[in-house]
Predicted model as a PDB file, atoms N, CA, C, CB and O in Angstrom, pLDDT in the B-factor column:
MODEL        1                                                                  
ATOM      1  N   UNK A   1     -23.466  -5.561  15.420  1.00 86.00           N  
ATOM      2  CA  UNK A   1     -22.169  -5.632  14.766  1.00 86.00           C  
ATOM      3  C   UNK A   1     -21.408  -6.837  15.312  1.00 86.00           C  
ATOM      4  CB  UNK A   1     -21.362  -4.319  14.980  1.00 86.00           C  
ATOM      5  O   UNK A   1     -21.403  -7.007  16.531  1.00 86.00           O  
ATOM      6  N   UNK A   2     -20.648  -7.843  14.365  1.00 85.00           N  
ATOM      7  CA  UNK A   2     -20.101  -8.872  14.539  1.00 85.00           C  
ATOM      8  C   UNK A   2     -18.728  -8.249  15.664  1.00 85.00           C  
ATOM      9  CB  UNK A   2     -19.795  -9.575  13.007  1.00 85.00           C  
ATOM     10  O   UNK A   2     -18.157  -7.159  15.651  1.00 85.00           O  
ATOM     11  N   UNK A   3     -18.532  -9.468  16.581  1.00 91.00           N  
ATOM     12  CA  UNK A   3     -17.062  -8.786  17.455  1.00 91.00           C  
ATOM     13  C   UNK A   3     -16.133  -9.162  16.122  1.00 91.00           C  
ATOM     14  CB  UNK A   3     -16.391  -9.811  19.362  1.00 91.00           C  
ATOM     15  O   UNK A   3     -16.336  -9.852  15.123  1.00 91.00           O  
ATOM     16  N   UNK A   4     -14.610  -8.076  16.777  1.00 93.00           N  
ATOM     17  CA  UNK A   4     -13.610  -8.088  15.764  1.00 93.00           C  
ATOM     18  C   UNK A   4     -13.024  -9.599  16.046  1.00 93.00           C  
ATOM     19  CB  UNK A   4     -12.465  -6.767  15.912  1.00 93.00           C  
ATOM     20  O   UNK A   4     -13.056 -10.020  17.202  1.00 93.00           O  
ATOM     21  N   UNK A   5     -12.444 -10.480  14.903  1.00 95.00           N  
ATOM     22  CA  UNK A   5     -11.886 -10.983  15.159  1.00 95.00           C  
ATOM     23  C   UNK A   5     -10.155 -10.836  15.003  1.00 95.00           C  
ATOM     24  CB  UNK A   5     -12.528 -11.657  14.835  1.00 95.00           C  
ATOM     25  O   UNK A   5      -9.699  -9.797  14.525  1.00 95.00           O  
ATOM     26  N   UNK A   6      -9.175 -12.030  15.472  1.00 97.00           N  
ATOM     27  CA  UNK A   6      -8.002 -11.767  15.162  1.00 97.00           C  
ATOM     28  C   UNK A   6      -7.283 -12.032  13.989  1.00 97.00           C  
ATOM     29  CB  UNK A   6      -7.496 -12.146  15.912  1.00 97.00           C  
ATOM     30  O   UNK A   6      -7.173 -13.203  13.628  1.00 97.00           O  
ATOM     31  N   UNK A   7      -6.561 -10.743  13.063  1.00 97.00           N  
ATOM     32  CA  UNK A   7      -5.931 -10.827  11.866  1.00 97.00           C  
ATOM     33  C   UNK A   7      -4.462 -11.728  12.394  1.00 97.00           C  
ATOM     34  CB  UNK A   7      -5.713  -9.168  11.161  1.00 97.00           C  
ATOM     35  O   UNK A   7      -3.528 -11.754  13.196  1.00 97.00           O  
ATOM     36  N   UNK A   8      -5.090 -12.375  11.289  1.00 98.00           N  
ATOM     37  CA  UNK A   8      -3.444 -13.665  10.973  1.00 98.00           C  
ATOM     38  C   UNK A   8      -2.571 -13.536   9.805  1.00 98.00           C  
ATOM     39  CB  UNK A   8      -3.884 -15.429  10.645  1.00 98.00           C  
ATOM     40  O   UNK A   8      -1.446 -14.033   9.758  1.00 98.00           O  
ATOM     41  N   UNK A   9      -3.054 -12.928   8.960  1.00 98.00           N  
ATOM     42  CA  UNK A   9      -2.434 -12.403   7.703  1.00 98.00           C  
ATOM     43  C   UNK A   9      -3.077 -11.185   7.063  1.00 98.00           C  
ATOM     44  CB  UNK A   9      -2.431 -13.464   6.699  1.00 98.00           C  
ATOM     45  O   UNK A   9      -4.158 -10.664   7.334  1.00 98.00           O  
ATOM     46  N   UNK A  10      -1.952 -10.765   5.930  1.00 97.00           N  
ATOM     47  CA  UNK A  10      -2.644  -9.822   5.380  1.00 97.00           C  
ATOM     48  C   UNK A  10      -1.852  -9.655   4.320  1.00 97.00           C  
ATOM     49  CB  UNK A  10      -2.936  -8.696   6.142  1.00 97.00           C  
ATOM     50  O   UNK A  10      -0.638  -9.728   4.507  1.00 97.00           O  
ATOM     51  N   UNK A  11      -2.363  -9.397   2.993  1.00 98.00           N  
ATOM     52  CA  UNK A  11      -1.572  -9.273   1.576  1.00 98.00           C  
ATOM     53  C   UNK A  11      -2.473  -8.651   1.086  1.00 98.00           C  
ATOM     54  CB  UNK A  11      -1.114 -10.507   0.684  1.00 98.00           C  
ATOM     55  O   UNK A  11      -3.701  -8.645   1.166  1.00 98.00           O  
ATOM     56  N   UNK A  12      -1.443  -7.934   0.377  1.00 98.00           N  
ATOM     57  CA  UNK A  12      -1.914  -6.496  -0.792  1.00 98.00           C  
ATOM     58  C   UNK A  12      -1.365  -6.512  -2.319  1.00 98.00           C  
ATOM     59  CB  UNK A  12      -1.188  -4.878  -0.175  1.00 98.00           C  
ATOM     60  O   UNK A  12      -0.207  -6.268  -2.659  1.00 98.00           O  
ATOM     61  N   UNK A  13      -2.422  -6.843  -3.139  1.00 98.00           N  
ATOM     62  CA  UNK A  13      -1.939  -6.804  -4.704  1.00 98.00           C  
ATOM     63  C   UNK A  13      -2.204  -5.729  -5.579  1.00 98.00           C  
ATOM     64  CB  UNK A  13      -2.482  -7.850  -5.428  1.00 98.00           C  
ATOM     65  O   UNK A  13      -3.358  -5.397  -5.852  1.00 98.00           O  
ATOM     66  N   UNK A  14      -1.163  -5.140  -6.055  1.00 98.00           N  
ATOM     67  CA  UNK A  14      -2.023  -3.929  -7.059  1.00 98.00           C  
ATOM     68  C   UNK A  14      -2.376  -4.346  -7.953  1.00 98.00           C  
ATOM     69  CB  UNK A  14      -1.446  -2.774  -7.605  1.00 98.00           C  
ATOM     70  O   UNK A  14      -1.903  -5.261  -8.628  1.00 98.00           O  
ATOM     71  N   UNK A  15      -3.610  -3.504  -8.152  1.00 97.00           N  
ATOM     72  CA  UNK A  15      -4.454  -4.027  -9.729  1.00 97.00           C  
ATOM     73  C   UNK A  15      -4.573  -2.137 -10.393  1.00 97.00           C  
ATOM     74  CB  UNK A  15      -6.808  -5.131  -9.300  1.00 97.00           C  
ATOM     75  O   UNK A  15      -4.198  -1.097  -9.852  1.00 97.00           O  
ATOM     76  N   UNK A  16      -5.125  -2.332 -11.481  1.00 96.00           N  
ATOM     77  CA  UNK A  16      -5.216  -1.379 -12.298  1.00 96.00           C  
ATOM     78  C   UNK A  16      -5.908   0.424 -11.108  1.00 96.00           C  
ATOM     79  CB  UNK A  16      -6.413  -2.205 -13.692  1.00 96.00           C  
ATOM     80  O   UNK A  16      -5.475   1.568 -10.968  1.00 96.00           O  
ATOM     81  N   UNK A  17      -7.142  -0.380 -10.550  1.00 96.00           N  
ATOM     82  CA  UNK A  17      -7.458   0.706  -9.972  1.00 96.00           C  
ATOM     83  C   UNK A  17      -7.199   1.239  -8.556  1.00 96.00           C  
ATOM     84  CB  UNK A  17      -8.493   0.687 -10.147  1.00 96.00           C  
ATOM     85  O   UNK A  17      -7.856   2.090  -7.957  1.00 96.00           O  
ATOM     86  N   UNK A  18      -5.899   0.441  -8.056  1.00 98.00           N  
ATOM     87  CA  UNK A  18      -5.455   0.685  -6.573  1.00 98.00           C  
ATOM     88  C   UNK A  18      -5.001  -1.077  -6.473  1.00 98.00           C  
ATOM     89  CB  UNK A  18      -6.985   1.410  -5.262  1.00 98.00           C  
ATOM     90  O   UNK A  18      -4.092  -1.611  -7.109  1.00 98.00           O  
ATOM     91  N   UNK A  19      -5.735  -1.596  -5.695  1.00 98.00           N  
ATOM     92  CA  UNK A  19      -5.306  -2.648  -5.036  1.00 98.00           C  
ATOM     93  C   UNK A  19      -6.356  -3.538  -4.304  1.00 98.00           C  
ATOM     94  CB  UNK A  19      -4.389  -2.178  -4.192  1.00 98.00           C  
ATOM     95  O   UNK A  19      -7.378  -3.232  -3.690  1.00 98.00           O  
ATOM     96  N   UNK A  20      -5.592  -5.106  -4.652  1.00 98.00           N  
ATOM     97  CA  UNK A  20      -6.601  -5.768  -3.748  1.00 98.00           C  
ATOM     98  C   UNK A  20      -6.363  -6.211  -2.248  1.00 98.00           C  
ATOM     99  CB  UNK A  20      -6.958  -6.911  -4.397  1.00 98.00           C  
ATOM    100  O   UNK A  20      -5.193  -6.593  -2.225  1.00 98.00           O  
ATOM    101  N   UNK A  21      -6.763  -6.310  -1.321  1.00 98.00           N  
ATOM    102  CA  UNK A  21      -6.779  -6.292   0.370  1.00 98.00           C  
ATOM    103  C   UNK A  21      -7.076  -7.303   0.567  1.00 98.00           C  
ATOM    104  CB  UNK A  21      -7.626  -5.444   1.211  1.00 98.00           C  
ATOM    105  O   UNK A  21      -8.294  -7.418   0.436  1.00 98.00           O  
ATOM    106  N   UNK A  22      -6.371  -8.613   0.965  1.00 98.00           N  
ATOM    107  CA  UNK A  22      -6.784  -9.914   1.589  1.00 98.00           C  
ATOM    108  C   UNK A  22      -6.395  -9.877   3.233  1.00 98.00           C  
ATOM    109  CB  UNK A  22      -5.969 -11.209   0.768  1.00 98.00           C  
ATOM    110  O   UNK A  22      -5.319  -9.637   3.783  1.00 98.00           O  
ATOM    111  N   UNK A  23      -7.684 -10.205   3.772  1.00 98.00           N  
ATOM    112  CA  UNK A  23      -7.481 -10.031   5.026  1.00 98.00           C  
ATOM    113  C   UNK A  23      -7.937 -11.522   5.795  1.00 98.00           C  
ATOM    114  CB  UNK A  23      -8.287  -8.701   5.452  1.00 98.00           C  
ATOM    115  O   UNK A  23      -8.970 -12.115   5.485  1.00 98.00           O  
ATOM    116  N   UNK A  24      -7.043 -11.975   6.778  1.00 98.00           N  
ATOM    117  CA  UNK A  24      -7.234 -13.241   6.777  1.00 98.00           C  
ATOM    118  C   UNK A  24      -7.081 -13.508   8.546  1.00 98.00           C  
ATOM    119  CB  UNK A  24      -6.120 -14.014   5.677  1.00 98.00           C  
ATOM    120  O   UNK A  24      -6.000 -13.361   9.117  1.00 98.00           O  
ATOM    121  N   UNK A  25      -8.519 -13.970   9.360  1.00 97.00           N  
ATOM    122  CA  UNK A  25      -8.504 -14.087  10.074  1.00 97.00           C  
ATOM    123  C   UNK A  25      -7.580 -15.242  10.475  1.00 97.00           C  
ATOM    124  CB  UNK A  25      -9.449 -13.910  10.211  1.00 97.00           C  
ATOM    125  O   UNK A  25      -6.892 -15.881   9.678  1.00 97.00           O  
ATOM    126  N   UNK A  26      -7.665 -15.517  12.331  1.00 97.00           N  
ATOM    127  CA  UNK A  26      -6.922 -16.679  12.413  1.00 97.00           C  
ATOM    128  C   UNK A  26      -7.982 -18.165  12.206  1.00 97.00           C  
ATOM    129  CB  UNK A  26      -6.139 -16.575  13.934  1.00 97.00           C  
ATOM    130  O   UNK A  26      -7.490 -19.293  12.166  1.00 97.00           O  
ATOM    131  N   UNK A  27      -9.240 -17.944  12.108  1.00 95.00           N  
ATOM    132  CA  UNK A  27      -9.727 -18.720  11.882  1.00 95.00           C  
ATOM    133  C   UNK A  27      -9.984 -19.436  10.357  1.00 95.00           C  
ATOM    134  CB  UNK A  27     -10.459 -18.374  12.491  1.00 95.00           C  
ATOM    135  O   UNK A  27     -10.976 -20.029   9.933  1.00 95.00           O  
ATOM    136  N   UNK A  28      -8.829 -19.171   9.786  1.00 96.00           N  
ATOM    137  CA  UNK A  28      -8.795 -19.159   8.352  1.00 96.00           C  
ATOM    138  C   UNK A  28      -9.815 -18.624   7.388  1.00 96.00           C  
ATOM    139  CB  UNK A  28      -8.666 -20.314   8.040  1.00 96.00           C  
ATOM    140  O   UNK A  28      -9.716 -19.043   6.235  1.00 96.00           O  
ATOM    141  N   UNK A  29     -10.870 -17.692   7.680  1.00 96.00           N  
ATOM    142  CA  UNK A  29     -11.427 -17.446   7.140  1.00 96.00           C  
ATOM    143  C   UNK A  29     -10.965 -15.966   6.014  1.00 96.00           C  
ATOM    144  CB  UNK A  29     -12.299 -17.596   7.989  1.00 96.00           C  
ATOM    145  O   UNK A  29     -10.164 -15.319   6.689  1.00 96.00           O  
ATOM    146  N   UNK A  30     -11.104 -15.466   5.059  1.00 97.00           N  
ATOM    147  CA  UNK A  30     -10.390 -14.473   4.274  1.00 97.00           C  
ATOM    148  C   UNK A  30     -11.834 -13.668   3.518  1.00 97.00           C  
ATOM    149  CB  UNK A  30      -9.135 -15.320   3.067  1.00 97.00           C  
ATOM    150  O   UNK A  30     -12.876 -14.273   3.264  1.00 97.00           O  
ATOM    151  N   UNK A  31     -11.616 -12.304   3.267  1.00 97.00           N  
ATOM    152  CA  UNK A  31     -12.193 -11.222   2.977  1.00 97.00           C  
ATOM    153  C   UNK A  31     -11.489 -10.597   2.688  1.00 97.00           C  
ATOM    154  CB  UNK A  31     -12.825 -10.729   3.622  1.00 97.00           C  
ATOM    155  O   UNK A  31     -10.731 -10.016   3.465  1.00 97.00           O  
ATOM    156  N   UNK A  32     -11.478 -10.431   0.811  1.00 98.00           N  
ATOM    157  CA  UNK A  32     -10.750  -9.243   0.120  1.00 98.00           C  
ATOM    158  C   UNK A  32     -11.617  -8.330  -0.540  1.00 98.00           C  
ATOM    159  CB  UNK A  32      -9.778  -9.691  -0.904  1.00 98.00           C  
ATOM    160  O   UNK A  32     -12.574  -8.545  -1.284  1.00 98.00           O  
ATOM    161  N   UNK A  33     -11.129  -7.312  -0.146  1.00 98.00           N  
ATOM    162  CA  UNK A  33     -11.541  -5.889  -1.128  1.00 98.00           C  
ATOM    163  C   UNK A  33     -11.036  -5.492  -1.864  1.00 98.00           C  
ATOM    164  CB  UNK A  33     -11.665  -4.830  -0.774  1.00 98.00           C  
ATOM    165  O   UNK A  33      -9.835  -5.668  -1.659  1.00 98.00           O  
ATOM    166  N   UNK A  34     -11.290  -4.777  -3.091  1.00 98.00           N  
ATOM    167  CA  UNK A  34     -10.679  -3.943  -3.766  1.00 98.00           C  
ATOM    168  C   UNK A  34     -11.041  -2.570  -3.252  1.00 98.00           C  
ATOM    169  CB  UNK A  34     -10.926  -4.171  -5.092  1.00 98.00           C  
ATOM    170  O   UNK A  34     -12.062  -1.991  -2.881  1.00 98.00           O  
ATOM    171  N   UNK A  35      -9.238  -2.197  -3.451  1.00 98.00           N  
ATOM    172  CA  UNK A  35      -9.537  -0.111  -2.815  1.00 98.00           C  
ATOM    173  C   UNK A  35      -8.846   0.553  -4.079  1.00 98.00           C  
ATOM    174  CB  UNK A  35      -8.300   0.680  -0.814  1.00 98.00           C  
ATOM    175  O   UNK A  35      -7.987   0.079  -4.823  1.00 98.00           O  
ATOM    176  N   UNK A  36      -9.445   1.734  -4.100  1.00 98.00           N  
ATOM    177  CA  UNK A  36      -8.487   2.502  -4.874  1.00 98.00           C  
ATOM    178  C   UNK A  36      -7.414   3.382  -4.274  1.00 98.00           C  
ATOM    179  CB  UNK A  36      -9.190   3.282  -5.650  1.00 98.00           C  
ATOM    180  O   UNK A  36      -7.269   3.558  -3.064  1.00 98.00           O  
ATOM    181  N   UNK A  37      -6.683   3.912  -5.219  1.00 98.00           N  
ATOM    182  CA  UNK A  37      -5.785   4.726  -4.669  1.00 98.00           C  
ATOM    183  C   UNK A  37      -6.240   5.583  -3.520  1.00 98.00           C  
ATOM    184  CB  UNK A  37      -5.300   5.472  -5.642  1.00 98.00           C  
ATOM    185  O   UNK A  37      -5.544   5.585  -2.504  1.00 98.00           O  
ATOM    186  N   UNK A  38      -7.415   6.365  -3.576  1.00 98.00           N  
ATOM    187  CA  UNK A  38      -6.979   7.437  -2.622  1.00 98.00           C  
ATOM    188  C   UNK A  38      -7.625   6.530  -1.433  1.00 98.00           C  
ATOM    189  CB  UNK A  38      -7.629   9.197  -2.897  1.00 98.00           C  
ATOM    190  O   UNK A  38      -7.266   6.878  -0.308  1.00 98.00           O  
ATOM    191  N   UNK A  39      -8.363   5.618  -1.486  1.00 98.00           N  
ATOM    192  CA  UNK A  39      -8.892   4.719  -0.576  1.00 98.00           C  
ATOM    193  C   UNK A  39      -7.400   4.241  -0.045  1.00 98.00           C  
ATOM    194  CB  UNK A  39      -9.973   3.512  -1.276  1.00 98.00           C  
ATOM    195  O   UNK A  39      -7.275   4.859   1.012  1.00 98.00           O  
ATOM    196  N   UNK A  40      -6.530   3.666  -0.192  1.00 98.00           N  
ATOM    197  CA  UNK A  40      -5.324   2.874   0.355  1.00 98.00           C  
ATOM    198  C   UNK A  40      -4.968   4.505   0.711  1.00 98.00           C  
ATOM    199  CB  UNK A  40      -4.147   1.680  -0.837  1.00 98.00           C  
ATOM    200  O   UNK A  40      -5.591   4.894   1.699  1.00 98.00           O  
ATOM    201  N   UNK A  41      -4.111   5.495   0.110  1.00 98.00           N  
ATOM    202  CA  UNK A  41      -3.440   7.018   0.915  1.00 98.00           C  
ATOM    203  C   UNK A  41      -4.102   7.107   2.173  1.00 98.00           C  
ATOM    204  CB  UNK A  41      -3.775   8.638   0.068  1.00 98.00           C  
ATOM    205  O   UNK A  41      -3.443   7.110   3.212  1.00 98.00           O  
ATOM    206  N   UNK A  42      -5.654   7.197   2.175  1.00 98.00           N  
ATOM    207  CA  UNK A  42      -6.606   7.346   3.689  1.00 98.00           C  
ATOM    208  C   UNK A  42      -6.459   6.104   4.154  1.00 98.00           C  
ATOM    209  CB  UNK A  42      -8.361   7.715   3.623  1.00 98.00           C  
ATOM    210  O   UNK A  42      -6.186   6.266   5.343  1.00 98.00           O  
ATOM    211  N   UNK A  43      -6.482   4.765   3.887  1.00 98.00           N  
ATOM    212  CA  UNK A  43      -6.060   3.881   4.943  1.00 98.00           C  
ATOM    213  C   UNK A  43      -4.659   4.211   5.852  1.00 98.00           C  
ATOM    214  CB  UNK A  43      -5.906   2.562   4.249  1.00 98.00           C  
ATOM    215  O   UNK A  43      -4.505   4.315   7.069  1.00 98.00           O  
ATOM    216  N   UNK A  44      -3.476   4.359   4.440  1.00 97.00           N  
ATOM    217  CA  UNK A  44      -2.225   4.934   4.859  1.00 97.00           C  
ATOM    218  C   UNK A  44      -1.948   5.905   5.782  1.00 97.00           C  
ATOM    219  CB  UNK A  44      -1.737   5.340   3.984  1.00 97.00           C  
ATOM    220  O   UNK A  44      -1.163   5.797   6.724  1.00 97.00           O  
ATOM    221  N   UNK A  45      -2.485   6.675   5.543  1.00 97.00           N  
ATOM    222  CA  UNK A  45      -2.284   8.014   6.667  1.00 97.00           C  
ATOM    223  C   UNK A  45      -3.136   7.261   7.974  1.00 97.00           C  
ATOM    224  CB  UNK A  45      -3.222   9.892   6.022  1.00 97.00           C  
ATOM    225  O   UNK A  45      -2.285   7.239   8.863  1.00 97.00           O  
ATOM    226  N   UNK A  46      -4.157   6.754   8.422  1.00 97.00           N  
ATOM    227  CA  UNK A  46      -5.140   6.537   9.354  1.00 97.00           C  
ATOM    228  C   UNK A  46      -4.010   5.452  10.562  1.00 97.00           C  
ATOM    229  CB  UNK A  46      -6.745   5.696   8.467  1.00 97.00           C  
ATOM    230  O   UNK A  46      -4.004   5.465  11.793  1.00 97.00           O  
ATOM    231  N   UNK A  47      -2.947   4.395   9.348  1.00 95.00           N  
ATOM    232  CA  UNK A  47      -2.404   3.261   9.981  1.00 95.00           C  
ATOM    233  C   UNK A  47      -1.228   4.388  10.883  1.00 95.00           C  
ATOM    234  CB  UNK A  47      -1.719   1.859   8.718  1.00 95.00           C  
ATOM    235  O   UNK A  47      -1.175   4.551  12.102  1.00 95.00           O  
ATOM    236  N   UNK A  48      -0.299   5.101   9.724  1.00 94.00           N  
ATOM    237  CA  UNK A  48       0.542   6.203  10.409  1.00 94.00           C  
ATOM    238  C   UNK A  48       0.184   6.681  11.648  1.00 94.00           C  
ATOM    239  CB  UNK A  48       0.608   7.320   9.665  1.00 94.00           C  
ATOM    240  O   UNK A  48       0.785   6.199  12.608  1.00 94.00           O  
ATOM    241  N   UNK A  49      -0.882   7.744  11.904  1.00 93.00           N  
ATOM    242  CA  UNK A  49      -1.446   8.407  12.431  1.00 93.00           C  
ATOM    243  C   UNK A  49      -1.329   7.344  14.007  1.00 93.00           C  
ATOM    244  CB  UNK A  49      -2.764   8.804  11.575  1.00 93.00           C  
ATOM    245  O   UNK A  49      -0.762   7.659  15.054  1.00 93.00           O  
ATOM    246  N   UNK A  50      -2.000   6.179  13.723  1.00 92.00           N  
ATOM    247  CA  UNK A  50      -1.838   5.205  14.711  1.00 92.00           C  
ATOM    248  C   UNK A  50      -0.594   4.787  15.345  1.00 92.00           C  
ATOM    249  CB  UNK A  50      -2.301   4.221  14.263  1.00 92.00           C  
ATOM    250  O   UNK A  50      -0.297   4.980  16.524  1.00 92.00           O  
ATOM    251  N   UNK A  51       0.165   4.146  14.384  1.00 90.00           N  
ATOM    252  CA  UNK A  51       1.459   3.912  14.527  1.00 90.00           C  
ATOM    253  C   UNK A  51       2.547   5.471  15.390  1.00 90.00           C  
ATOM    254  CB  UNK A  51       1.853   3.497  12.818  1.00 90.00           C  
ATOM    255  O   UNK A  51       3.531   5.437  16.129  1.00 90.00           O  
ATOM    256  N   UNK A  52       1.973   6.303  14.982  1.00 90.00           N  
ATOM    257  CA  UNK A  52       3.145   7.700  15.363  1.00 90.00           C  
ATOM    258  C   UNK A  52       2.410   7.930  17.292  1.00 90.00           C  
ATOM    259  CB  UNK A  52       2.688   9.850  13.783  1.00 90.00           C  
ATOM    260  O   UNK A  52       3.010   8.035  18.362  1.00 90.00           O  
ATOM    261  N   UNK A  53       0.880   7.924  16.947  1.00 89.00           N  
ATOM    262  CA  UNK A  53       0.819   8.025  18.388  1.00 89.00           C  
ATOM    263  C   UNK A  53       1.102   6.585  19.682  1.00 89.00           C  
ATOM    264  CB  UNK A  53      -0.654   8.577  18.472  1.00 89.00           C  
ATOM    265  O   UNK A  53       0.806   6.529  20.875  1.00 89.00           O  
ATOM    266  N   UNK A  54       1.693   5.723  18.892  1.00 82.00           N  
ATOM    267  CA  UNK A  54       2.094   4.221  19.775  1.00 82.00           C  
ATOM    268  C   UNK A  54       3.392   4.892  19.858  1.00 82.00           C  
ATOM    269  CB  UNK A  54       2.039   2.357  18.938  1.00 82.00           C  
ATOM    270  O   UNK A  54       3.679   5.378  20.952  1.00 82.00           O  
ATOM    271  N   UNK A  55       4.492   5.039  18.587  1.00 77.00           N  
ATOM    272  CA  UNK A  55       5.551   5.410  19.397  1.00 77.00           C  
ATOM    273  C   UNK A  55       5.796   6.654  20.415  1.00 77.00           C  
ATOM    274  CB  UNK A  55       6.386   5.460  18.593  1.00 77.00           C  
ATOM    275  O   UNK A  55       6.614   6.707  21.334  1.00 77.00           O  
ATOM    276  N   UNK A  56       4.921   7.578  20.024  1.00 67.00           N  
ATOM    277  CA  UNK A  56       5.161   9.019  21.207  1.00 67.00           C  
ATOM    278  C   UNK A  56       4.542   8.089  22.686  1.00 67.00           C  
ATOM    279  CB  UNK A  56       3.749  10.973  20.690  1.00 67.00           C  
ATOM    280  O   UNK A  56       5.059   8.409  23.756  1.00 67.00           O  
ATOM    281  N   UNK A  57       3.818   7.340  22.697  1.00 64.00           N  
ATOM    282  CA  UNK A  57       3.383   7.061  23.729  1.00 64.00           C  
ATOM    283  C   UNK A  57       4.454   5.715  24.538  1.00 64.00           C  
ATOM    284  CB  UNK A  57       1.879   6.781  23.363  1.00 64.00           C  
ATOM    285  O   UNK A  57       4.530   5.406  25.728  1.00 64.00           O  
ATOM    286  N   UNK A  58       5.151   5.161  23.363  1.00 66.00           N  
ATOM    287  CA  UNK A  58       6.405   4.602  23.889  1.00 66.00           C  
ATOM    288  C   UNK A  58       7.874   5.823  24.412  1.00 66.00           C  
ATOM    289  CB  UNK A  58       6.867   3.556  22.536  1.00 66.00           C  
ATOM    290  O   UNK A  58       8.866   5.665  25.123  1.00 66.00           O  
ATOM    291  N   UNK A  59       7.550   6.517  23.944  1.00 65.00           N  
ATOM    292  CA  UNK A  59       8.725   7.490  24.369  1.00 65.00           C  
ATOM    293  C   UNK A  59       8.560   7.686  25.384  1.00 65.00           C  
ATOM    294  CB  UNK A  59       8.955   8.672  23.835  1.00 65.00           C  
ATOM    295  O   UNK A  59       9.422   7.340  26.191  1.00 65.00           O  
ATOM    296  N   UNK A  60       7.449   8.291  25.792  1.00 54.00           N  
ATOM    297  CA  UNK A  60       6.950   8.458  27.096  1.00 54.00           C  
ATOM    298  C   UNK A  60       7.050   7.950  27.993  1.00 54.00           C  
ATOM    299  CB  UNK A  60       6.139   8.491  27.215  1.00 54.00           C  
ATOM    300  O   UNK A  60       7.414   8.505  29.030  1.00 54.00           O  
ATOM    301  N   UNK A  61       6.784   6.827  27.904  1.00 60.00           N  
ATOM    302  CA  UNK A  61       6.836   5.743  28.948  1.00 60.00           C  
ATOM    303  C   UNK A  61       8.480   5.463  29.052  1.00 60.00           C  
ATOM    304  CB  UNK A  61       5.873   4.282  28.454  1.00 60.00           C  
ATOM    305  O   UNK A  61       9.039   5.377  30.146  1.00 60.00           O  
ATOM    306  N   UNK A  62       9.062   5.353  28.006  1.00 61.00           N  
ATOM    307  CA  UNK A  62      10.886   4.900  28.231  1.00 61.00           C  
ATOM    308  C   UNK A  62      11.684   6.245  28.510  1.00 61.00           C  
ATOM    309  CB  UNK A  62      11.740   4.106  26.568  1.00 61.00           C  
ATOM    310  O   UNK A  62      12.905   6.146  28.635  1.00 61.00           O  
ATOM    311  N   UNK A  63      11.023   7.627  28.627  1.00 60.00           N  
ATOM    312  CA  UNK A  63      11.771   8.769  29.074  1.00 60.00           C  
ATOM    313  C   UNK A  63      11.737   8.711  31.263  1.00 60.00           C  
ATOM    314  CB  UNK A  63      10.742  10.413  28.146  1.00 60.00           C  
ATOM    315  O   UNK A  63      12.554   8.931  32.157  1.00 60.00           O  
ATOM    316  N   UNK A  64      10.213   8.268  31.171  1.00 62.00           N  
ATOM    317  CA  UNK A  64       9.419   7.980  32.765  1.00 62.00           C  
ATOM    318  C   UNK A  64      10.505   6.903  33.274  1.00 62.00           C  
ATOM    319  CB  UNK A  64       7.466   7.154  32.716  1.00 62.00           C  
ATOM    320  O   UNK A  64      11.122   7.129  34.314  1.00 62.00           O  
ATOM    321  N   UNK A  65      10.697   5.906  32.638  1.00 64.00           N  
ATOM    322  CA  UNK A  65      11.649   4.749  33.248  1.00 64.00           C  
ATOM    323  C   UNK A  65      13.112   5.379  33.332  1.00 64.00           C  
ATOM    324  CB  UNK A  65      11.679   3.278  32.214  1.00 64.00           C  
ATOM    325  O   UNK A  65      13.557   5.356  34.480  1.00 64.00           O  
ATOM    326  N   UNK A  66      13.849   5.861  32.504  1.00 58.00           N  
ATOM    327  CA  UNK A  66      15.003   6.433  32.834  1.00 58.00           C  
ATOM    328  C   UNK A  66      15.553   7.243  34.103  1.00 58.00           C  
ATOM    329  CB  UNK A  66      15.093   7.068  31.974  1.00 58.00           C  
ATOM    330  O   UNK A  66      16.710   7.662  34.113  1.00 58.00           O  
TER     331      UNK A  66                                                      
ENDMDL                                                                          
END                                                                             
């Protein structure tokens, strides 16, 4: 498996069956997909899911410093 590289951009267009995903390293290189709806909801929830346990884990840490 290729290592990850680093995202430099990212744009999302809807099309008829969900949306298209341009994902754009910093090495200018770009890879778009098309997802459908329930494909983007399960990305959606997966990014949340991520995002909610960064902030509980920032709380944490700024309740410890107080």
């Amino acid at each position: 498996m290729a290592a990850p590289r680093t995202l430099s951009q990212f744009r999302a267009t809807q099309n008829d069956e969900g949306a298209t995903l341009s994902l754009e390293a910093e090495d200018g290189s770009v890879v778009e997909f098309d997802a459908t709806f329930e494909q983007l909801e399960l990305m959606a929830d997966e990014l949340d899911d991520i995002l909610s346990a960064n902030d509980d884990a920032t709380e944490v840490k700024d309740e410890a410093e107080a």
